[in-house]
N, C-alpha and C positions, 0 to 999 in steps of 0.2 A: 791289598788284603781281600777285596771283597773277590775281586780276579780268583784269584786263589781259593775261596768259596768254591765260586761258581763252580771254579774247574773241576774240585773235587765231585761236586754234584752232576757234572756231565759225566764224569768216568762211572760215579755210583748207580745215573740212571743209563748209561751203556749197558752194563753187567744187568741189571734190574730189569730194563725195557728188553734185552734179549729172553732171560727166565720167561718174562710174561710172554714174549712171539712164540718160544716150544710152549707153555702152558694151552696157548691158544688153540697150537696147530695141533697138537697132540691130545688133547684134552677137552676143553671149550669146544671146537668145531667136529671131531666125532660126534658128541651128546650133543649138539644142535641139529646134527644131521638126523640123529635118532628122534629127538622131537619133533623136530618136521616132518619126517616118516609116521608119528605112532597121532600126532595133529593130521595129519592128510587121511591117513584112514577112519579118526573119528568124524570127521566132517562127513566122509562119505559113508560110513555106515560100512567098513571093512574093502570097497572098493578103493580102484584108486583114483585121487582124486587131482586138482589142478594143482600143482607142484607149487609150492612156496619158499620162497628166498630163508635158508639160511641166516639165523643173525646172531653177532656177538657185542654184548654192549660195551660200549668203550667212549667213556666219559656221556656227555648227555644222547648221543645217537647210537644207534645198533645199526653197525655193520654188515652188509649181505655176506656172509661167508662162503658160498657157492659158487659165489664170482671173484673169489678171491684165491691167487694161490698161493704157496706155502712162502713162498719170499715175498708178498707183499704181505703175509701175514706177520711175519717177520720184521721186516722190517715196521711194521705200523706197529709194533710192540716197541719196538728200538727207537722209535722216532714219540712216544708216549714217554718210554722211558727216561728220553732224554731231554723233554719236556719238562716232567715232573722234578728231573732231577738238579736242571739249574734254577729251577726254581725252588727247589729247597734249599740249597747252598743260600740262594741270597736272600733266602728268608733265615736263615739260621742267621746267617752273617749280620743283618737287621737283629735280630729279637734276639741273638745268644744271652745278653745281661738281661733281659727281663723272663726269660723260663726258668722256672726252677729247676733244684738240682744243676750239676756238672756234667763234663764230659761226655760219655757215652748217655747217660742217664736221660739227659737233656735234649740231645739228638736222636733216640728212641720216643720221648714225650713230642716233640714235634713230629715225626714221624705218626705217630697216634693223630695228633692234631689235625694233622694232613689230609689220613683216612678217613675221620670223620667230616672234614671239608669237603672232598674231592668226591667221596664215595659215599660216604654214611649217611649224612644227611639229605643228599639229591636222592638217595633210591627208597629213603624213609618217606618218600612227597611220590617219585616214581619208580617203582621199581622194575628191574629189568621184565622186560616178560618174552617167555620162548615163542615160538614161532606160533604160528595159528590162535595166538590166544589175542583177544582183542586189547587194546589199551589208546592211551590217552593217545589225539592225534601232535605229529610229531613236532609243531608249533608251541602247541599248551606243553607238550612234556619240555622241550626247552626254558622255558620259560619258567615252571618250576620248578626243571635241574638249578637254573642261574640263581634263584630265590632263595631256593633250599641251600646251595652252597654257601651263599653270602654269610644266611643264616646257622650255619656249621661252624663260618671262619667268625662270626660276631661272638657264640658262644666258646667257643677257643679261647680267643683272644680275653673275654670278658672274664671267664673261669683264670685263667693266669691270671688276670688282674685282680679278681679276688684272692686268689692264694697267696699273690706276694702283697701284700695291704696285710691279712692279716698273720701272718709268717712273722713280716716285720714290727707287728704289733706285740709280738713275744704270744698270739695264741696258740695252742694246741695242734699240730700239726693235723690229729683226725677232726678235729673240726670244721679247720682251715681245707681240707677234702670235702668233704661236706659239704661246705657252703660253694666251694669251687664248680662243683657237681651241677646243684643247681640248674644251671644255663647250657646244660650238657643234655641234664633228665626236660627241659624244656622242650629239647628238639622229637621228644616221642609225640609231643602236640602234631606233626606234621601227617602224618596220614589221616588225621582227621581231617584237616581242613582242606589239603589235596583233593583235586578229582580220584573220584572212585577207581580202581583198577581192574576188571577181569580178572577172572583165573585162581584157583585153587586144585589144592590137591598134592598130590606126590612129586607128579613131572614137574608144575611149578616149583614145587618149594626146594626140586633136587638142584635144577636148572640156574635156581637164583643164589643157592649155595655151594656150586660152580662157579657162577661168576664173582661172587666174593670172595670164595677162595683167593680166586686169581689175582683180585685187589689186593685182598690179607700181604699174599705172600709178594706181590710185586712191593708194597710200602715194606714191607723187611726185609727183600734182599737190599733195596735203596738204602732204606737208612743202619745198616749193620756192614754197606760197604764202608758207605760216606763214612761212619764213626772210623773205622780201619782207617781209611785215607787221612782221618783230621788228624786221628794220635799220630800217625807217622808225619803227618808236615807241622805238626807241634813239638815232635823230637828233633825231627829235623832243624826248626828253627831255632831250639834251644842249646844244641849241640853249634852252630854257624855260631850263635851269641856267645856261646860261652865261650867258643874257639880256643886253643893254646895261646898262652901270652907266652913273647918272647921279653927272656931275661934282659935286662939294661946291660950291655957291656961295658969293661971296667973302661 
């Protein structure tokens, strides 16, 4: 069984982790080439000025994009994708009886879970920043991604575990949200106590809502494949059980 997880999870982040390689190449590293063009000339005062690397963030480091071409951009999509996506499979496989709700429902709410683990709460501590714009050095920002995640996947985890406590208590479903929440809305404490970040403005806030995109839509092709692949090898399996029985002969 868990095999069978995973596998669906490698196939979900194939599909997934390619979306996000064209996202990148197409998308993400045009508007970083722009920033670092529209950065190189603020620096110098409309001249031009020492060229700066390219970068797209991808998990806690930013990649040079400049020295990057389109197939290894590609593939570093495909190879993220297919990171993320065995290791959904055997998280699902692990935690299925403890998330609420069913089927798809279930596999969409981890999927969320994931996003605010992987993504939301490292870039709520560091957030990506474009080229020319100064930020945390690349040490400290590690170091906060790993923190910040931890503390994504403890508020996760804890939010489920208050939901099903009082679910099962027979309370009020919008309550039981509510209280779940909690340990979710806790994770807005992080940019306060984080080192300071650089950068504001338009280019920033366009740049950093790019790179989420990119997340947004990589955790949803993932988990809207995965769900497809699980109902079909949960038909599949029940069709194999239920099988034709053969009559006893006389």
């Amino acid at each position: 069984m868990l095999a069978a997880y995973a596998l669906r999870g490698l196939k979900a982040g194939l599909v997934a982790g390619l979306t996000f390689g064209l996202f990148v190449v197409l998308v993400a590293s045009p508007l970083v080439a722009v920033a670092e063009e529209r950065a190189g000339h603020h620096d110098t005062g409309g001249e031009h000025g020492d060229e700066h690397a390219a970068h797209v963030a991808v998990g806690p480091a930013e990649l040079p994009a400049s020295a990057l071409s389109t197939v290894t951009n590609l593939l570093g999509g495909v190879g993220w994708g297919v990171l993320l996506g065995v290791g959904f499979g055997v998280a699902y496989y692990l935690l299925e009886p403890a998330i609420p709700g069913a089927g798809d429902s279930s596999i969409l709410l981890l999927g969320a879970a994931g996003l605010v683990t992987v993504s939301g709460a490292p870039w709520l501590a560091v957030p990506p920043q474009p080229p020319g714009v100064e930020g945390a050095p690349l040490e400290a920002r590690g170091l906060w991604y790993g923190a910040a995640l931890l503390a994504g996947a403890a508020a996760c985890l804890l939010g489920g575990a208050l939901y099903g406590r009082l679910a099962d208590a027979g309370r009020d479903r919008r309550v039981a949200v509510a209280v779940a929440a909690l340990p979710l809305a806790a994770l807005l404490a992080l940019p306060v106590v984080a080192p300071a970040v650089g950068g504001s403005g338009p280019l920033v806030a366009a740049y950093r809502g790019v790179v989420l995109s990119g997340q947004v839509g990589l955790w949803l092709v993932l988990t809207t494949v995965f769900a497809r692949l699980h109902r079909r090898g949960l038909d599949r399996d029940a069709t194999v059980t239920a099988g034709p029985t053969v009559a006893p002969s006389d």
